[in-house]
C-alpha positions in Angstrom: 4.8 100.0 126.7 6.8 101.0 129.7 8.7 98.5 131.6 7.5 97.5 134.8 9.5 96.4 138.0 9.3 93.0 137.5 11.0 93.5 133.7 13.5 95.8 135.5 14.9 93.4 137.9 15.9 91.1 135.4 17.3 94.3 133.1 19.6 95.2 136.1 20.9 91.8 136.8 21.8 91.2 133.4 23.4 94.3 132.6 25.2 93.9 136.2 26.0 90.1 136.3 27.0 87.8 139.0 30.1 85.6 138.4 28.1 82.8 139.1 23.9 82.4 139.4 22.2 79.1 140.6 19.1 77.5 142.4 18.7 75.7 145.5 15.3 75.2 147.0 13.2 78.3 147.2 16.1 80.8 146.3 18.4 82.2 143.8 21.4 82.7 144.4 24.4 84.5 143.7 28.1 84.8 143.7 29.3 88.3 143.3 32.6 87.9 143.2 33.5 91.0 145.5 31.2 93.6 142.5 28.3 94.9 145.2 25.9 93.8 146.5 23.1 93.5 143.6 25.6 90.9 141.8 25.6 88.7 145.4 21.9 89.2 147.0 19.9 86.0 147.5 16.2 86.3 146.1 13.3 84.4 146.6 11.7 82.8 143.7 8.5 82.4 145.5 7.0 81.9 149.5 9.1 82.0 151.6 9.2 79.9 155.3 11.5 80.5 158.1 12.6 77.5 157.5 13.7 78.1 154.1 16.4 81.2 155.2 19.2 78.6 156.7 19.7 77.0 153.3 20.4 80.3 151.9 22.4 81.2 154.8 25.1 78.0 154.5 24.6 78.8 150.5 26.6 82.3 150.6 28.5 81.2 153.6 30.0 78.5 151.7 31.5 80.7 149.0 32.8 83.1 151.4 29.7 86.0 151.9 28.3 87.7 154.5 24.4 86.8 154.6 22.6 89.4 152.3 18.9 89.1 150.4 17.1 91.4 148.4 13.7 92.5 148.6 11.5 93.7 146.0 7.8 94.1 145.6 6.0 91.0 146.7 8.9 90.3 149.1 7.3 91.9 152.7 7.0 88.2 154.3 10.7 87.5 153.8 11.2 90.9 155.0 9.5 90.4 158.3 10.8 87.3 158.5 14.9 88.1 158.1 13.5 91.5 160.5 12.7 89.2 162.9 15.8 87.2 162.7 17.9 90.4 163.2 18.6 91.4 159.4 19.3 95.2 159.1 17.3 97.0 156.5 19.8 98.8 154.3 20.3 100.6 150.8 16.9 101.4 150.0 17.5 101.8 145.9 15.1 103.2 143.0 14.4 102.2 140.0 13.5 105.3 137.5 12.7 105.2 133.6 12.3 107.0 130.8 11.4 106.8 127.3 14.8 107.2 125.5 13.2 109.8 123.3 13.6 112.2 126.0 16.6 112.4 126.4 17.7 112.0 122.5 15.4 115.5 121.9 18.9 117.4 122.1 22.0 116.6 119.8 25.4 116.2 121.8 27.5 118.7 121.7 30.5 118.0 120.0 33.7 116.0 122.1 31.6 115.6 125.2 31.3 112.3 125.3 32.2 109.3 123.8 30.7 105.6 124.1 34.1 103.1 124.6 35.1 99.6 125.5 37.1 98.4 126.7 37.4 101.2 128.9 40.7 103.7 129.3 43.3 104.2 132.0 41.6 107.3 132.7 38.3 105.6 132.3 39.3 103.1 135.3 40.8 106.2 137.2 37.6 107.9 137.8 35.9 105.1 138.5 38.4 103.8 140.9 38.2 107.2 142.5 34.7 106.5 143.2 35.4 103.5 144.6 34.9 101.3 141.7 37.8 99.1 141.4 38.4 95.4 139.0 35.6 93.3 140.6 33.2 96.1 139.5 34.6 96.6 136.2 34.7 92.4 136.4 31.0 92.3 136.9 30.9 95.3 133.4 32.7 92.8 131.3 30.3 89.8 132.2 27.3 92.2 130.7 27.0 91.1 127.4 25.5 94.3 125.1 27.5 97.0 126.9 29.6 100.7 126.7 31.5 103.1 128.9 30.9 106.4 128.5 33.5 108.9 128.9 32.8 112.7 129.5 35.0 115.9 128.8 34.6 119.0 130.0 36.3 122.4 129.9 38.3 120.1 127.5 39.6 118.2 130.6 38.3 114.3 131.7 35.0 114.8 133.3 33.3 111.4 134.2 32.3 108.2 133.1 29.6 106.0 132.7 28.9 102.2 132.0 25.4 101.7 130.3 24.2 98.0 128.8 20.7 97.1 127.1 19.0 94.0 127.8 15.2 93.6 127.1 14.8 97.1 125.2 16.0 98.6 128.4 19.5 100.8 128.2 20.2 100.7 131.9 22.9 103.1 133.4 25.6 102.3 136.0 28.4 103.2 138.0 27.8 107.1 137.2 31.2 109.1 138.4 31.9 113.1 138.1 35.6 114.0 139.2 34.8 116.3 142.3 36.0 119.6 140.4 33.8 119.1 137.4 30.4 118.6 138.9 27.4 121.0 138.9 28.2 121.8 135.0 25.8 119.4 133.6 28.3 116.5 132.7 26.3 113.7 134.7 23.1 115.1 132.4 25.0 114.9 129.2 26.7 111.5 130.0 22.8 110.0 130.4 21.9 111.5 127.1 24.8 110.0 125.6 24.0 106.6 127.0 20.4 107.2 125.4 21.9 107.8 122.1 23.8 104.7 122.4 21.2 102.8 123.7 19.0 103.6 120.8 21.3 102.9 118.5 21.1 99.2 120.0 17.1 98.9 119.4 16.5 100.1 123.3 13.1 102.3 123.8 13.3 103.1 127.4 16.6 104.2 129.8 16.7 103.0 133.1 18.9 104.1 136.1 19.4 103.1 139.9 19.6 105.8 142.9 19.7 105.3 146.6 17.0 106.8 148.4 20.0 108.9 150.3 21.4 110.3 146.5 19.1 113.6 147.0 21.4 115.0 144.6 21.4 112.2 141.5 17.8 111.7 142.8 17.1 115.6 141.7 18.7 115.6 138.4 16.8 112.3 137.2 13.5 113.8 138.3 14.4 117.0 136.2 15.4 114.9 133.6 11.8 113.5 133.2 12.6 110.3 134.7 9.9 108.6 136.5 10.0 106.0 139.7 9.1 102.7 138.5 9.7 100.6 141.6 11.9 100.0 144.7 14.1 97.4 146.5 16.3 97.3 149.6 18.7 94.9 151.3 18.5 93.1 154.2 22.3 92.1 155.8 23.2 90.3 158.8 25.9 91.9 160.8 29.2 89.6 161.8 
């Protein structure tokens, strides 16, 4: 059976962990430790009151972050609440799935990719390229079934990957091409290479995240076969 969006949130906050997860009143909360926002967004556990936000608030204030909740399906009271209190909407993200079949129909070409951890100096230089530096690769090391993925091209360093199963799920993350390498397939053939690996681990299905603005990494997952299973977004209050 294919996973639903409930199942997903909890596949993409365990194969993304916070440093830190706990409960006070109505909310779960989260200390990210500088590794993006999905490892430090508050969530609601249930209703919601306008009276419950401050708690939050102080919560993440306390441990040094900027107020920041997610909402996902069931969430549109909290999200017309924070509205009203003057919370941007931001990051709208999908959540798209697959069975892993479909992208294990093809064998891998020979030295294209290869599933690694701990990751490589050249590994951490692409990633840092794209912005990914040690709290994100902190936030890798706290997933607990996990692999890098490292492409090669043109025999050159093409991208790399991060993938981790949780749940039967192989989700994929932190997805970098070097900038002379893309548009040659390499982001397709790293996916298919976390399927492999992901299957190898007992996963059925392969998950991946997109922002709604990612019309590129949106176009290649729908060609893939890949399938919207649900949506979230943020809501952050400037300071």
């Amino acid at each position: 059976m294919s996973p639903d969006a409930a199942q997903l949130y909890g596949v993409t906050e365990a194969t993304w962990p916070p440093a830190r997860t706990w409960s006070a009143g109505v909310w779960t909360l989260r200390d990210g430790a500088g590794g993006g926002k999905r490892a430090s967004a508050a969530t609601a556990r249930g209703p919601v009151t306008d009276a419950d936000i401050p708690q939050a608030e102080a919560a993440m204030r306390e441990i040094g972050q900027h107020p920041l909740f997610m909402i996902r399906a069931g969430d549109s009271a909290l999200d017309s609440l924070l509205d009203a209190r003057g919370y941007a909407r931001i990051d709208e993200v999908v959540m798209y799935t697959l069975p892993i079949s479909q992208l294990t129909d093809k064998p891998m070409p020979r030295v294209t990719c290869f599933p690694i951890w701990e990751p490589l100096a050249i590994m951490l230089e692409i990633w840092a390229a794209g912005g990914i530096g040690p709290a994100r690769i902190a936030v890798m090391e706290r997933a607990a079934v996990k692999t890098g993925i490292l492409a090669r091209w043109n025999e050159k360093p093409a991208g790399v990957a991060f993938a981790a199963v949780h749940d039967s799920v192989v989700m994929v993350h932190a997805v970098e091409v070097l900038d002379q390498q893309r548009r040659l397939g390499v982001a397709e053939w790293m996916m298919r290479a976390a399927a492999f690996w992901g299957a190898d681990q007992g996963a059925s299905h392969v998950c991946v995240l997109c922002a709604v603005q990612n019309t590129a990494a949106r176009a290649l997952y729908t060609k893939l076969g890949f399938t919207e299973t649900g949506r979230y977004h943020y809501r952050q209050l400037s300071e």
